[in-house]
N, C-alpha and C positions, 0 to 999 in steps of 0.2 A: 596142461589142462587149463580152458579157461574159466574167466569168475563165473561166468551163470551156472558151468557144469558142475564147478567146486559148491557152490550155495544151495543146488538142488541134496546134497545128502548130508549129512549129518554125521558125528565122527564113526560110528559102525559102520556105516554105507562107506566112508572115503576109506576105514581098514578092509571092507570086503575087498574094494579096487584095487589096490594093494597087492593083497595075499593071491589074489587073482591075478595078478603082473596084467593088467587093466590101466595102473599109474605106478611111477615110483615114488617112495616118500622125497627125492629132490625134484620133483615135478608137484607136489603140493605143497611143499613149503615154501617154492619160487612163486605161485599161486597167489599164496596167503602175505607172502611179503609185499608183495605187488599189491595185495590189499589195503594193505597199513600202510607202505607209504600212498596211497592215493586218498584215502580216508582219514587216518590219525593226526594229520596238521588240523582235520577240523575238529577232531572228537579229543583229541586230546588221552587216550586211552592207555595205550601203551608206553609206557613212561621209559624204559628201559629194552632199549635195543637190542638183541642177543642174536642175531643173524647169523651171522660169523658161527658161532654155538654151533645154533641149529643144521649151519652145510657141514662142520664140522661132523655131527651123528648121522647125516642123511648119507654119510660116502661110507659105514659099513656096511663088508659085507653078506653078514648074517644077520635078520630081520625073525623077530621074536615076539611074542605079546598078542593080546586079542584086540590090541590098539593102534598094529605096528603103521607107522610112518606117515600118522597123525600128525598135526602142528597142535601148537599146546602152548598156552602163556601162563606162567606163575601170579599170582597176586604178589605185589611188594611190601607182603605184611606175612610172618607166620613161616611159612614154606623158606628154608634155607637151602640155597643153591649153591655148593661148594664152587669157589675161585668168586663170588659173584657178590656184594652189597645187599642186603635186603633193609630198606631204610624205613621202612615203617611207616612211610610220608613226614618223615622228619629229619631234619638236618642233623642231627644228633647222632645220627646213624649213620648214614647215607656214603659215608667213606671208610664202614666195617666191614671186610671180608667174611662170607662163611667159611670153615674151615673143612665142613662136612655138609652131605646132604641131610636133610629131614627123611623120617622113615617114610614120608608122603610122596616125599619128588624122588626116593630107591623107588618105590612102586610104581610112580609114573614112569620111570625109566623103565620100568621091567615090564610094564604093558605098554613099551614101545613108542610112546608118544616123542616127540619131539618139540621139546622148547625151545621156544626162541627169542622170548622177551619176556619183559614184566609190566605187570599195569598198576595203573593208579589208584591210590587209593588213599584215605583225608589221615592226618598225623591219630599214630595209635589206633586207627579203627574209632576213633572217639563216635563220630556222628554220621549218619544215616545220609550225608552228601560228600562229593569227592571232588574239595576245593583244597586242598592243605596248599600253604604259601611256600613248600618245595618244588611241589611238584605241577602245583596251579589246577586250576578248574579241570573236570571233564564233563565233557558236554554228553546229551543226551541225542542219540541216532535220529529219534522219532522229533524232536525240535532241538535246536543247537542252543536255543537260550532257557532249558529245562536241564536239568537235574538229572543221570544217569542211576541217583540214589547212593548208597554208601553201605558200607564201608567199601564191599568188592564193583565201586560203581568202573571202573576201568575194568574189570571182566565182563560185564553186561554188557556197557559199551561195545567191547572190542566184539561179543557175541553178534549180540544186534546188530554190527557193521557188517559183518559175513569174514570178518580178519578169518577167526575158528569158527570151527562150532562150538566149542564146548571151553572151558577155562576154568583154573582154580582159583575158592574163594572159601573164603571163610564166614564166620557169624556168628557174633559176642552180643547179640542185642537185635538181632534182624539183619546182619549185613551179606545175605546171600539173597532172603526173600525179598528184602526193600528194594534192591536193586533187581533181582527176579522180574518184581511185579512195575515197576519203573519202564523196564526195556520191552516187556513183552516176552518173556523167558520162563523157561519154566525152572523151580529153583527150592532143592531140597535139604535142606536144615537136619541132617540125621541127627538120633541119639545120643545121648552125652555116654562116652565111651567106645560110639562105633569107628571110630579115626584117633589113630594115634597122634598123638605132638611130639612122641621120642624123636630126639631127646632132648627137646625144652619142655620148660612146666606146664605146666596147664592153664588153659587163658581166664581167668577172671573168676577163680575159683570152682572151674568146670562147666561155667556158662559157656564159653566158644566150641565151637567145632567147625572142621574143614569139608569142605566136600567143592562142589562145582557150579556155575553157572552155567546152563547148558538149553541148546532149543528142540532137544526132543526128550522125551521123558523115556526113552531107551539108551540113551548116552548117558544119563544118571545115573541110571541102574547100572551099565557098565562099569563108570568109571568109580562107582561104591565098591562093587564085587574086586575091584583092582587094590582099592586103598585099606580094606577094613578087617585086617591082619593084627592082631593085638599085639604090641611087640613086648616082650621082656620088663616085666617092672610098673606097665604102666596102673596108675590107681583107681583108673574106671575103665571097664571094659566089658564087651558083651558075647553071649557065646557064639559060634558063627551062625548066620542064617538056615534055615532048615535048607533050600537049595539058593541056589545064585538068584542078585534080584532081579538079575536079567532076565530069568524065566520068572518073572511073577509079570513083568508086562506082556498084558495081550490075555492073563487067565480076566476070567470074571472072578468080579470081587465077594459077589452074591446076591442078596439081600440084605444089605443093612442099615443099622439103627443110629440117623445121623443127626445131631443137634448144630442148632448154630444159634447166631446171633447178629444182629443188625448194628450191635451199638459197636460204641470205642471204648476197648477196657480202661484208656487212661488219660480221655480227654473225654470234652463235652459232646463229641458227637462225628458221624461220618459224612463228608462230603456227600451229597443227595446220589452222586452217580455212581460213588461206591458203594452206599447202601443198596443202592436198584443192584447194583451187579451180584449182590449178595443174596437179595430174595429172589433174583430169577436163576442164580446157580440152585438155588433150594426148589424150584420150579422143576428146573432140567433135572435133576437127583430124584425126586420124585416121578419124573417120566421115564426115568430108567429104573425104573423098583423099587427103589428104597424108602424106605419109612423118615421123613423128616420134621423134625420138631422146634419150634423155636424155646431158646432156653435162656437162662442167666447162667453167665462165667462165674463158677465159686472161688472164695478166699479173697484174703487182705491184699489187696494189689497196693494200695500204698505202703502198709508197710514191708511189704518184699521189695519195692522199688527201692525203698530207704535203704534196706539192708544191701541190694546189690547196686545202689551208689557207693557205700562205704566200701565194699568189695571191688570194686573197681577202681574206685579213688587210690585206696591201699594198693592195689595193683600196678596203676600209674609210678606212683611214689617209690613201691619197692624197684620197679625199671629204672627209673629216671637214677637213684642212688648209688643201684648196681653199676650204671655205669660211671658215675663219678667216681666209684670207691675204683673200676679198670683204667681210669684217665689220671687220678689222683687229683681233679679241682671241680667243685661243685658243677651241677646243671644251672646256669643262669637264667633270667626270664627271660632277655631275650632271644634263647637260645633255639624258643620251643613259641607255638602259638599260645594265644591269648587264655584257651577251654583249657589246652593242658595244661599250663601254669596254674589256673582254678584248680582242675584235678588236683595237681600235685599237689598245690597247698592243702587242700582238703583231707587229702591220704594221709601226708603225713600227722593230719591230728584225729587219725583214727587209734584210737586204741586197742591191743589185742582183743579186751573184751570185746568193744565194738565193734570188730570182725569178728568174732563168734556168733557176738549175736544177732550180726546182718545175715551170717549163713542159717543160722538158725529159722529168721524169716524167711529168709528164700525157698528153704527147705517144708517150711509150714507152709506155703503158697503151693507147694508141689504138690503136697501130701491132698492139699484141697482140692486142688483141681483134679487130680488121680482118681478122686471120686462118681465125678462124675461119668469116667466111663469102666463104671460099673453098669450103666445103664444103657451106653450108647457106644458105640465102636468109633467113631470120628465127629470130630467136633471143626465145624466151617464157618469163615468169617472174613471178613474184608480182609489181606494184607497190611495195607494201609489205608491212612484216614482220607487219604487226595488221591488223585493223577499227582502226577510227577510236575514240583514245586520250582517254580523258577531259581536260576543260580544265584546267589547271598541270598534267598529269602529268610534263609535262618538266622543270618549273621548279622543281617544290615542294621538289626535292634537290639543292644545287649542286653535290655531290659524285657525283650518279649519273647528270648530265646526260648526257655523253657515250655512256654505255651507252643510255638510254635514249632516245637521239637515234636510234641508228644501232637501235637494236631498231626501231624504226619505219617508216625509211626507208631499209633497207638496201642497195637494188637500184636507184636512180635514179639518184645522183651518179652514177655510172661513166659514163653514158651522154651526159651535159652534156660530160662532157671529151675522152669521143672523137669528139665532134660529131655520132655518129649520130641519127637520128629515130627517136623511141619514140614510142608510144602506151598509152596506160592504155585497156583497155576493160572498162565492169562487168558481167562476165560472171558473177560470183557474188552472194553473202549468207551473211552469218551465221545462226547460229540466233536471236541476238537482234535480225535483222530487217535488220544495218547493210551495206552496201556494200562488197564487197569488188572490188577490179581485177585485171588482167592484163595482164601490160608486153606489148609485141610491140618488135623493135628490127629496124631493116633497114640495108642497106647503107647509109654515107653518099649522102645524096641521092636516097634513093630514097624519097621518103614515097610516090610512085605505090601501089608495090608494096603496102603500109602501108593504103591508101585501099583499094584491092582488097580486103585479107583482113576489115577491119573491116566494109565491106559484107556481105561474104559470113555472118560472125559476126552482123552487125545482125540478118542474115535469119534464119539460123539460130536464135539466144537473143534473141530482140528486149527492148528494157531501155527504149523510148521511153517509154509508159504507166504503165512502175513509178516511181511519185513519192511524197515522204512526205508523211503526212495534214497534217502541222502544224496 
């Protein structure tokens, strides 16, 4: 198969080829590798080579799953690959074997995918860019000296290359939509409980959740309905969906009652072209039926930020310890980058109260914003506060980090912590060409709902064909 015919479909269209004996799965994953290495010395995306792996599964002979003989790249955060390192962008790690898979990567097997590498991603998922000094910078498809976003910025990447279609990613803070709305992907944040972590713990006190970076909003839906299996024990979890969310793309959503907002929950303001993308997605939404309002975001967003800093920090610290206490000699500073060392010093002088009472805010931030769609079924809003931010812009100042943290991703954290399901969809551009998204957030539990409007939008602004030249 060659690249244009592989980049014309999407990972459903390349399993129809498939099950149709049209391709075999060793004729797209020589395809997709032919990709990477023609692309990834510039993107830097794939960090982790698994080729070998990948011909390894493609030579049996029984083919199974609504995925089968898919190429598929893990995130190197989260998702444990039995025989394989998952370093978490950090050197700390980076020479630990898993000894099992993740209940995540049993399902991706079992819907047939085939992995074959792993991507980049900034140490711990910390920041919203993916430079960690492991595994170095990854560049962005749409310009090589921008920012792919973070945390899963090496699955965007590697998407918006045409490597896959589709890849797994996770998002503790925004690191599926940031990087989503960075590449030009469409990029959904399910429900806190709709994805298992069995059987490691829960990320950041049930802020994270895994799912995919993918460039059709029917690949989501798929590869949801593949992972979102509750497994044994887990402490958050939701009951199955009424049907598959596969079948909700393509229904109409109906008429609904949609609020947004122009501003930045946690900085001073949105770059003038993400705002424009936000009142003209509220333009299109109303030429498709719906009722839209502009609104104010309720609840204390600083102190829920405070609270899930402390939750986070403590999260750091309890990692970093655990593994000193499996090594038997401390984590040193220079072990770990500069934020994590911050982190970790920070964690460690939280105290149990003060992780109660961080959750406690996080939880009061939930309960506020819950409120509001008593009134309204989906609430829309810039992604992010820019286009995609050139690479060290966040770092070059250690003094300005924090401003220029939250100038970027101003509007994502909230959403980790109230556990609702967002979605980034690229419904704009910049004038200098780059990717801009649009959050949508629905009821807890309702990605259904979520899956409906993105179809609808897919039809409307379709975004599948716009890819960068690289």
């Amino acid at each position: 198969m060659n690249f244009e015919d592989y980049r014309k479909q999407d990972a459903v269209g390349l399993a129809g080829l498939v099950a149709k004996g049209e391709v075999s799965p060793s004729e797209l994953l020589e395809t997709a590798v032919a990709r990477m290495a023609a692309v990834n010395p510039k993107i830097n995306a794939v960090t982790m080579d698994l080729t070998e792996w990948g011909r390894q599964d493609v030579r049996r002979d029984i083919w199974g799953g609504p995925l089968a003989g898919v190429p598929f790249l893990l995130k190197d955060l989260g998702a444990q690959l039995a025989g394989a390192p998952t370093s978490a962008g950090s050197a700390v790690f980076k020479d630990i074997t898993a000894q099992a898979d993740s209940a995540i990567v049993t399902a991706y097997k079992d819907a047939g995918l085939v992995t074959f590498g792993k991507t980049n991603t900034p140490e711990f998922g910390l920041m919203p860019v993916t430079e960690s000094a492991l595994l170095g910078p990854c560049r962005n498809p749409w310009d090589l000296t921008r920012t792919p976003g973070g945390s899963s910025g090496g699955a965007a990447a590697a998407v918006a290359a045409g490597i896959v279609p589709a890849a797994h990613a996770s998002d503790g803070g925004g690191s599926i939509r940031t990087p989503a709305s960075a590449c030009g992907l469409f990029g959904m944040k399910p429900s806190r409980g709709r994805v298992s972590f069995s059987p490691a713990g829960e990320g950041w006190g049930g802020a994270s959740i895994q799912h995919a970076v993918t460039r059709s909003v029917r690949d989501s839906a798929a590869l949801l309905d593949a992972v979102c299996t509750p497994q044994q024990g887990d402490p958050y979890f939701l009951p199955a969906p009424e049907r598959p969310f596969f079948e909700e793309v393509g229904k109409d959503p109906g008429k609904l009652a949609i609020a947004f907002t122009a501003a930045a929950l946690a900085s001073d303001g949105l770059d003038p072209e993400c705002a424009q993308a936000v009142r003209e997605t509220a333009r299109l939404l109303e030429s498709l039926g719906h009722i839209v309002e502009e609104v104010n975001v309720p609840g204390d967003l600083a102190a829920m930020q405070k609270g899930a800093g402390d939750v986070i920090a403590a999260s750091i610290a309890a990692t970093l310890d655990a593994e000193a206490d499996r090594r038997g000699r401390p984590v040193g500073e220079g072990e770990v980058e500069a934020l994590t060392w911050a982190m970790y010093q920070r964690g460690r002088q939280v105290s149990g109260g003060d992780y109660v009472r961080g959750l406690a805010a996080v939880h009061a931030y939930g309960r506020a914003v819950a409120g509001l769609f008593n009134s309204y079924n989906v609430l829309m809003l810039s992604t992010l506060g820019s286009p995609p931010i050139p690479i060290g812009h966040l770092t070059e100042d250690v003094r300005e980090y924090a401003k220029r943290l939250f100038a970027f991703m101003p509007n994502t954290q909230a959403f980790n912590n109230t556990g609702q399901p967002a979605m980034s969809v690229p419904l704009a551009w910049s004038q200098g060409g780059l990717p801009i998204g649009v959050q949508f957030v629905a009821g807890m539990g309702n990605e259904a709902l979520l899956f409906r409007l993105a179809g609808q939008l897919e039809q409307a602004r379709p975004w599948f064909d716009r890819v960068p030249a690289l």
